[in-house]
C-alpha positions, -999 to +999 in steps of 0.1 A: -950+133-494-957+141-455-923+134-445-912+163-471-937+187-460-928+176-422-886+178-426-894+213-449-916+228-418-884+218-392-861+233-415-886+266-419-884+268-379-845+265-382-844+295-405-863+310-384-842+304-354-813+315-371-834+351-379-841+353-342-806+347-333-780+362-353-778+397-369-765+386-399-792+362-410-824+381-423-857+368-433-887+392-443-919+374-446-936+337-439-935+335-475-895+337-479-893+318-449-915+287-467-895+294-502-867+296-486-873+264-462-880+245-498-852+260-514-825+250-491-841+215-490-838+212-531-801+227-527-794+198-500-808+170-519-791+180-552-763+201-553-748+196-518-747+156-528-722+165-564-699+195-545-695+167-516-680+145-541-661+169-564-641+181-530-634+149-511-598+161-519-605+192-496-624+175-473-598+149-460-570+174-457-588+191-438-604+164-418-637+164-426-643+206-413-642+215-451-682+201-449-692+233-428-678+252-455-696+237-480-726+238-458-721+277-451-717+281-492-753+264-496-772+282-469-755+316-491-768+304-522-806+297-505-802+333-492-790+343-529-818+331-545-849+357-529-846+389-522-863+390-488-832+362-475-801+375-467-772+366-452-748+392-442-713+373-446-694+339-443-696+335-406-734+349-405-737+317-428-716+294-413-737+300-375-770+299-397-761+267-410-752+252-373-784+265-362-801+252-392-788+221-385-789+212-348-828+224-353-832+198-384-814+170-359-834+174-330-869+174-352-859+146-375-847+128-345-887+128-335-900+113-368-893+083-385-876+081-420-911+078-438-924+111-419-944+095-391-941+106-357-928+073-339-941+066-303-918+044-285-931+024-254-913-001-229 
């Protein structure tokens, strides 16, 4: 339960990177921004897994970049789903997404899988 509330706070400070950032991206509210955090977690753990499948046609024609596409489509259907989340067009998405992203590597790259912070000593 910790590591969801911990991986749903990195991805709360990604949105809200990608509202500082780009002009295209906006957030109006903590509230949204925690919704919104959640929602796009939901999205990633269930929808993102069954579109992944359905276009691995799409995907290796193009090489694997079709995955930021879908990506760019999720973060648009977060921002479709409250009214204080918008996102102002494809690429405004597709940048959101990579900011999203990079933030959600570099946090979960300081926890462990289970949600603990791990402390590495030599």
């Amino acid at each position: 339960m910790r590591g969801i509330i911990i991986r749903t706070v990195i991805t709360a400070a990604g949105l809200w990177l990608a509202d500082s950032l780009l002009a295209g991206v906006r957030i109006d509210g903590g509230w949204t921004l925690a919704f919104a955090a959640l929602a796009l977690g939901v999205i990633n753990a269930i929808i993102r897994p069954i579109l992944l499948i359905i276009t691995i046609p799409i995907t290796v024609l193009t090489l694997g970049l079709f995955i930021l596409v879908l990506n760019a489509a999720m973060f648009g259907l977060a921002a479709a789903l409250f009214d204080g989340f918008s996102v102002a067009s494809f690429w405004s998405a597709l940048a959101g997404t990579i900011i999203v992203s990079v933030t959600a590597w570099a946090g979960s790259s300081l926890i462990g899988p289970n949600g603990r912070y791990d402390v590495v000593r030599r």
